[in-house]
C-alpha positions in Angstrom: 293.7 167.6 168.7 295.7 164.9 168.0 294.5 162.9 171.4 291.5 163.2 170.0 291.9 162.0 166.9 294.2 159.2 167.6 291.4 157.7 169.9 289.0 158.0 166.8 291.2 156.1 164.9 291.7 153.7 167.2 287.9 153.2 167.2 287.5 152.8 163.7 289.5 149.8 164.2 287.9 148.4 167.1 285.1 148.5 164.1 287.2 147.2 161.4 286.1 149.9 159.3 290.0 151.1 159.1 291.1 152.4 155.5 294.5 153.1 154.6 295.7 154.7 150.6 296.5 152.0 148.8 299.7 152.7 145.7 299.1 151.0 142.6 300.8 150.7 139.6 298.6 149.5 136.0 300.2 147.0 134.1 297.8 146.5 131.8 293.9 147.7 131.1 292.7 145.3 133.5 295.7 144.3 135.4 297.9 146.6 139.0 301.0 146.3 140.8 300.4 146.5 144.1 303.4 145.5 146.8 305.2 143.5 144.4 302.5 141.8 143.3 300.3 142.1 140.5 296.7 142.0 140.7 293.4 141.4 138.9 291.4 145.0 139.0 287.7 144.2 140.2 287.2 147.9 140.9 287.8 150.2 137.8 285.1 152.8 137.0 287.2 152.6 133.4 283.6 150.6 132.2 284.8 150.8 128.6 288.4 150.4 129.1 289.1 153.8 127.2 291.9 155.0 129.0 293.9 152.6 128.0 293.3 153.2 124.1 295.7 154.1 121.6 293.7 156.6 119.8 293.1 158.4 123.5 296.9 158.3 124.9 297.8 159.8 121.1 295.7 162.7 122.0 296.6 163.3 125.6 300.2 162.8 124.5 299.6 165.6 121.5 298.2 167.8 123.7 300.7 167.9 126.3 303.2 168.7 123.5 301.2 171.3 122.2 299.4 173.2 125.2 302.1 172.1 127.9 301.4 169.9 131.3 298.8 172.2 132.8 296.6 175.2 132.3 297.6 177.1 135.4 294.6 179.1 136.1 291.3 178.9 137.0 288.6 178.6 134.3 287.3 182.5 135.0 290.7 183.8 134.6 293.4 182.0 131.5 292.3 178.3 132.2 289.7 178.3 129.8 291.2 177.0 126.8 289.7 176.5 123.2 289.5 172.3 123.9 286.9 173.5 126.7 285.0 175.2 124.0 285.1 172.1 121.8 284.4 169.9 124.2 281.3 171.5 125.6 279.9 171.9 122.3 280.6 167.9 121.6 279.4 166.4 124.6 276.4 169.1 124.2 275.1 167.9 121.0 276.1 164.5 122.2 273.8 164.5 124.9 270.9 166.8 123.0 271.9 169.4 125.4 271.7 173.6 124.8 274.8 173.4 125.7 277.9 172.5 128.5 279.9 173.2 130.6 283.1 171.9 132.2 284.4 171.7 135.4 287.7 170.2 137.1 285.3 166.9 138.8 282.4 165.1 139.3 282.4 166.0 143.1 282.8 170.3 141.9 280.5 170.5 139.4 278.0 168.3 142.1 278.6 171.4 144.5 278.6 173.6 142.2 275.2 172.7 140.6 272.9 172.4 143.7 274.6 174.7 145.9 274.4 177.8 143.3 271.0 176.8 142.1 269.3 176.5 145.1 269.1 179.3 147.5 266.9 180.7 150.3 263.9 179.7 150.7 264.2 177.0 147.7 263.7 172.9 148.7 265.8 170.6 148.2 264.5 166.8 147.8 267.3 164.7 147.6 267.0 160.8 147.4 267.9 158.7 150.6 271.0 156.9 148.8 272.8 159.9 146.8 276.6 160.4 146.4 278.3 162.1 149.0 279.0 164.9 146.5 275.2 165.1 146.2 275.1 165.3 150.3 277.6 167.5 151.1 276.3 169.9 148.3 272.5 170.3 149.3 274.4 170.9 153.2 275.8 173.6 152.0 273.3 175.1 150.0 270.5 177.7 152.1 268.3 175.9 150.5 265.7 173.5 153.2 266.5 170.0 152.6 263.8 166.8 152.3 265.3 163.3 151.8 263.4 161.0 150.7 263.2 157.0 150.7 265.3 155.7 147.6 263.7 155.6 144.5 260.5 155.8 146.2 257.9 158.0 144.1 255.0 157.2 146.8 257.1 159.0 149.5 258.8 161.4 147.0 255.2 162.4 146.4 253.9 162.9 149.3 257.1 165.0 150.7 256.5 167.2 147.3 252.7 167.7 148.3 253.6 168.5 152.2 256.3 171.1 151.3 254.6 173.7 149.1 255.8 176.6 150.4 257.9 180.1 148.5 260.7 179.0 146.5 261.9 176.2 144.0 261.6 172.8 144.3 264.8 170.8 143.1 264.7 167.0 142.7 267.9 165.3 142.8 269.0 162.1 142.0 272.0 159.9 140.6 270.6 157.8 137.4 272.5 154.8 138.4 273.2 154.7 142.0 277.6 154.6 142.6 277.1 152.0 145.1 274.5 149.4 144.6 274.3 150.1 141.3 270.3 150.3 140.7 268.4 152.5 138.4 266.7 155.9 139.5 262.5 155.8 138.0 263.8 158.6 135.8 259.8 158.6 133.6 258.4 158.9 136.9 260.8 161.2 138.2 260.1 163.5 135.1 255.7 163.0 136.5 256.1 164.5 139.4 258.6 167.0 138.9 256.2 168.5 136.0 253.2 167.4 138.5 254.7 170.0 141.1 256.4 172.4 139.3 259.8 171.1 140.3 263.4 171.3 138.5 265.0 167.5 138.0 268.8 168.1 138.7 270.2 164.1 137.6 273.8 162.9 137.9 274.5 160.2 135.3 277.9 159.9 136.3 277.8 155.9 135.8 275.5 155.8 132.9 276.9 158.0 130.6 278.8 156.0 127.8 277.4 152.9 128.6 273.3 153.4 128.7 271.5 153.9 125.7 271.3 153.1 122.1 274.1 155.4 121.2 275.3 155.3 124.9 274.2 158.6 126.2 273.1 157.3 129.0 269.7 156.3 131.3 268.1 159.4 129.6 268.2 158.1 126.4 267.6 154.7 127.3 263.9 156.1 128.9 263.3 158.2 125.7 263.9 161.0 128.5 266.5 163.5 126.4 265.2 167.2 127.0 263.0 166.3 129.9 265.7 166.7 132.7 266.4 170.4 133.6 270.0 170.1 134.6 272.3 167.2 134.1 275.7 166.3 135.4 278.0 163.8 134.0 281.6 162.6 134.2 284.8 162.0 131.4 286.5 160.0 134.2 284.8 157.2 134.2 283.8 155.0 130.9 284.7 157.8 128.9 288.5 157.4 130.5 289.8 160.6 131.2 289.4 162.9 134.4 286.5 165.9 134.6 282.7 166.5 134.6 280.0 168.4 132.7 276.5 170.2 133.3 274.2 170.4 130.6 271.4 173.0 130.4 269.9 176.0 129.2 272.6 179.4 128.5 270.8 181.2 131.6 271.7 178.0 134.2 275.1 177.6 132.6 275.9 181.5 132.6 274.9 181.4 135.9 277.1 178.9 137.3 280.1 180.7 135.2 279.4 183.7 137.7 278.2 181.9 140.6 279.6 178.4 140.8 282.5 179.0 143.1 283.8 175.2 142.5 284.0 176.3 138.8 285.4 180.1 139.4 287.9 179.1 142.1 289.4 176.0 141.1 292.0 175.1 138.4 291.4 174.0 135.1 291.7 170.8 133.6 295.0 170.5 131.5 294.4 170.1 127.5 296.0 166.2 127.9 292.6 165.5 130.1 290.1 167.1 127.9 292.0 166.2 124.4 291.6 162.5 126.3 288.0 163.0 126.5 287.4 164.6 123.4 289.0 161.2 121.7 287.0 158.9 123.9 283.6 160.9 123.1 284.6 160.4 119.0 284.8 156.0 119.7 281.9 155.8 121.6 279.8 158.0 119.4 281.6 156.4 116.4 282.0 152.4 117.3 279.2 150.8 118.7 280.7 147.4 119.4 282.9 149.2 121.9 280.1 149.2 124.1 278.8 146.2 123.3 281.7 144.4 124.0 281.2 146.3 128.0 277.3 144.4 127.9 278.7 140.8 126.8 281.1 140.8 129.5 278.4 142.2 131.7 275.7 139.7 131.0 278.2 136.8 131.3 279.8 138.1 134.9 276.0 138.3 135.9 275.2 135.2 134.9 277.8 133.4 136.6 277.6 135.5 139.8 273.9 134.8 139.9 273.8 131.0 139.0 276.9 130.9 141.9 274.1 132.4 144.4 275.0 135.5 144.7 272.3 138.3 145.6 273.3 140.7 142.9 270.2 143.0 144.5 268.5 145.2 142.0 271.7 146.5 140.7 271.9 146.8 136.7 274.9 147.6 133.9 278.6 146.9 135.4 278.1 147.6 138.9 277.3 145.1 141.5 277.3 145.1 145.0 277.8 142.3 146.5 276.7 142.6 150.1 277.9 141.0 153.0 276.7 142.9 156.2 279.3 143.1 159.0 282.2 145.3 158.0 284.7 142.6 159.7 283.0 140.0 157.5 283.7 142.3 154.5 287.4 143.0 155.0 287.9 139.4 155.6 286.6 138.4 152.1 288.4 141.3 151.1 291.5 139.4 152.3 291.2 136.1 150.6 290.1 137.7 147.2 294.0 139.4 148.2 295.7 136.3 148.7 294.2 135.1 145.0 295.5 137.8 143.2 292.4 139.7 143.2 291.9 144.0 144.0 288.7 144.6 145.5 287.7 147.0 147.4 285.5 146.2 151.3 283.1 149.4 151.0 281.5 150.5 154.4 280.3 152.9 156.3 279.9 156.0 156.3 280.2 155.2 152.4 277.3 152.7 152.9 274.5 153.0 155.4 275.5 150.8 158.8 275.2 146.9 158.5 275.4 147.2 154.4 279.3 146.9 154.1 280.0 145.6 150.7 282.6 144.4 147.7 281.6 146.8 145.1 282.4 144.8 141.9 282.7 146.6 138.6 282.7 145.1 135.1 285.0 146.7 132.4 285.3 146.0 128.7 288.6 144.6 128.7 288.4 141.7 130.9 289.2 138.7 128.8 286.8 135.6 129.7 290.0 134.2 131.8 289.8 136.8 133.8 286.3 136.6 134.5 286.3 133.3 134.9 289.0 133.6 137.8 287.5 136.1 139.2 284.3 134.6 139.7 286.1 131.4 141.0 288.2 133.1 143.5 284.4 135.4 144.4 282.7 132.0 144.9 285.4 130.6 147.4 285.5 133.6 149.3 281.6 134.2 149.2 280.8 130.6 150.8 284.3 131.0 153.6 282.0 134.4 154.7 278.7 132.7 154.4 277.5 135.2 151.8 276.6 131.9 149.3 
């Protein structure tokens, strides 16, 4: 075995798509240690910079005092704790949901979702660009699976039309895509799944918190909210904490509590993460200029970016990939943005389809207009050294 995977490594080198863990240390909301050096974060999914807010440490640090470090147990045996219950019933009503419930990750409750719900001889039409999570999750399930061409309703269509045989039909899509940072047709996604009969199953992972009037997410901002069937969403990324949620209807949830083996066998979140999320949930739902403060940094980075040359594609919100094709090409502007004092992350295959390697940049709320301003100078240098501008 190891033969063999030394000479796959080695070719993953010869194709300078090589990755290696890289050990940070935050200094600041916006700012890492990294070798002795500190470093301007491009790549937080932090969007609203909660994690770093008083009023959120206070309540990871209370809870840790009062509940202890972790919970110990799974969720079906002592790790559900009353914060769970709280939470759920907050992020429910939040979200205009039935109700919630939580499990340890995005990447569980993904599994979780679409491999429980979707059994033998149900279909499975997944779009051609979905997380990993998403993938590995309708593999899993016995359910027959259809991909179809990204956030194309013409071919979703006609894929819904050729397979109408026994069983459900589940439609399943991120809201806003993790890596390039577009937008899923969720009104016509909502057509055709009533057109066919079919359950929408929609991770809004990157839109909840900073999408929407109130910041609930893409659903809200389509004027979408009781439409979707089943909904998955995460506390680890602009709400700041770690964890995910499904919203539905009692009979999905209850059967996920006694089916979902990434919620029944895995342990549950400690009461510092969900007392975290639980305070995040209270800013954004009470202080609007929290996530306005996310879009004014957001149209400014854009602006600059775009006005530099940059194809910023059809990406929307604080994600933009930046694409530069060759994965060599990539790790090499990777490597100058280094040298400046800049962390950003060459995404490639198999995170990206082949020839698509990428910087994936993200915008946070706590960048200061410095900061912006030097990272777009040091983007610019090493966009026109790679050709990319």
């Amino acid at each position: 075995m190891k033969e063999r995977l030394s000479r796959q490594i080695s070719a993953i080198k010869e194709q300078g798509n090589y990755r290696c863990v890289r050990y940070l240390r935050p200094v600041s909301s916006t700012r890492v240690l990294y070798e002795g050096r500190q470093f301007l974060n491009l790549c937080s999914n932090s969007y609203l910079s909660l994690h770093a807010h008083e009023e959120v440490i206070t309540a990871a640090r209370d809870a840790v005092r009062e509940y202890g470090a972790g919970t110990c147990a799974s969720r079906s045996v002592s790790g559900s704790i009353d914060i769970h219950r709280s939470l759920e019933e907050e992020i429910a009503a939040f979200k205009s949901y039935p109700g919630a419930l939580i499990f340890s990750s995005g990447y569980l409750a993904n599994m979780g979702i679409i491999a429980t719900l979707a059994q033998e001889p149900d279909t499975i039409f997944s779009d051609g660009l979905n997380h990993s999570s998403i993938i590995d999750a309708a593999r899993l399930s016995r359910a027959r699976k259809v991909i179809y061409r990204h956030r194309d309703m013409a071919d979703l269509e006609r894929r819904l039309k050729r397979h109408r045989g026994k069983g459900e039909k589940f439609i399943v899509t991120e809201s806003i895509f993790s890596m390039d940072g577009d937008v899923a047709p969720l009104g016509d996604l909502c057509a055709l799944k009533e057109k066919y009969g079919a359950r929408l199953v929609v991770d809004e992972a990157h839109a909840t918190g900073v999408f929407g009037e109130r910041g609930q997410g893409l659903e809200e901002h389509f004027g979408l909210s009781g439409r979707i069937d089943v909904q998955m969403g995460t506390f680890g990324k602009a709400l700041g904490s770690f964890g995910a949620f499904v919203l539905s209807g009692e009979i999905v949830l209850d059967y996920l509590v006694n089916r979902a083996r990434t919620f029944m066998y895995t342990t549950a979140l400690p009461a510092s993460a969900l007392a975290a999320a639980r305070a995040a949930l209270k800013l954004v739902r009470r202080d609007g200029s929290i996530r306005e403060g996310l879009w004014e940094n957001i149209r400014y980075m854009r602006g600059r970016l775009s006005a530099a040359g940059f194809d910023l594609k059809e990406s929307q919100g604080p994600i933009i990939p930046l694409i530069v094709g060759e994965d060599e090409s990539t790790t090499a502007m990777q490597r100058m943005l280094s040298e400046r004092g800049i962390f950003l992350q060459a995404i490639r295959p198999p995170t990206v389809p082949e020839g698509t390697s990428r910087l994936r940049l993200t915008i946070v709320r706590a960048y200061t207009l410095e900061e912006m301003d030097e990272a777009v100078e040091g983007l610019c240098e090493a966009g026109r050294a790679a050709g990319v501008i």
